[in-house]
N, C-alpha and C positions, 0 to 999 in steps of 0.2 A: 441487570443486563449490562449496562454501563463497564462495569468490572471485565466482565468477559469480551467485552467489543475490544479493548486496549490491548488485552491477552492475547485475543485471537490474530491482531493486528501484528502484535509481535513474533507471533510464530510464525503466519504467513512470512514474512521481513525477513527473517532466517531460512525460509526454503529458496529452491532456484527461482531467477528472476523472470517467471514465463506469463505466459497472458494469462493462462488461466489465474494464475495467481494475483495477477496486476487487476483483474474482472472482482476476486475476492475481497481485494483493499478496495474498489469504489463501492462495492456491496454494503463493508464495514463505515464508510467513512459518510453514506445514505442515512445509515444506523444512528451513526456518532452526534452529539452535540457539545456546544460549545468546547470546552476546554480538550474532550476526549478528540473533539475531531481535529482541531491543532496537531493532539501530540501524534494520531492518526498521520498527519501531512509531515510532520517532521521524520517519523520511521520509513514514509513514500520517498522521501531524498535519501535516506540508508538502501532502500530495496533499490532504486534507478543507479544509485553508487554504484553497485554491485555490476552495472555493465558496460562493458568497453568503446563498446561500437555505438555509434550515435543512434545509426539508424534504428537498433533494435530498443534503442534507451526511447525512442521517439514515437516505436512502434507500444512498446509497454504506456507511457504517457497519454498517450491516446485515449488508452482502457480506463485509465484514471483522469474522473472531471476535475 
């Protein structure tokens, strides 16, 4: 399972930055342990990258613990 929590993470990371998606990365990162969940938390600053405006970069962060 391991294998596919990192996958799944990375593709979520690649779609639009919406909540439901930002809900699916703390889903995956519940899942994750040790090192998977790191790299889980380094692809979450690539997906918040992704938006402009604070308030929605803050609204997304929220979703994720």
């Amino acid at each position: 399972m391991s294998k596919g929590v990192v996958e799944t993470a990375q593709e979520i990371v690649n779609q639009s930055p919406t909540i439901e998606n930002a809900r699916r990365l703390n889903r995956l990162i519940r899942a994750a342990k040790g090192e998977e969940k790191d790299f889980i938390y380094d692809l979450v600053e690539s997906f918040l990258m992704q938006v402009e405006e604070p308030g929605q970069r803050d609204a997304l962060l929220k979703e994720i613990d």
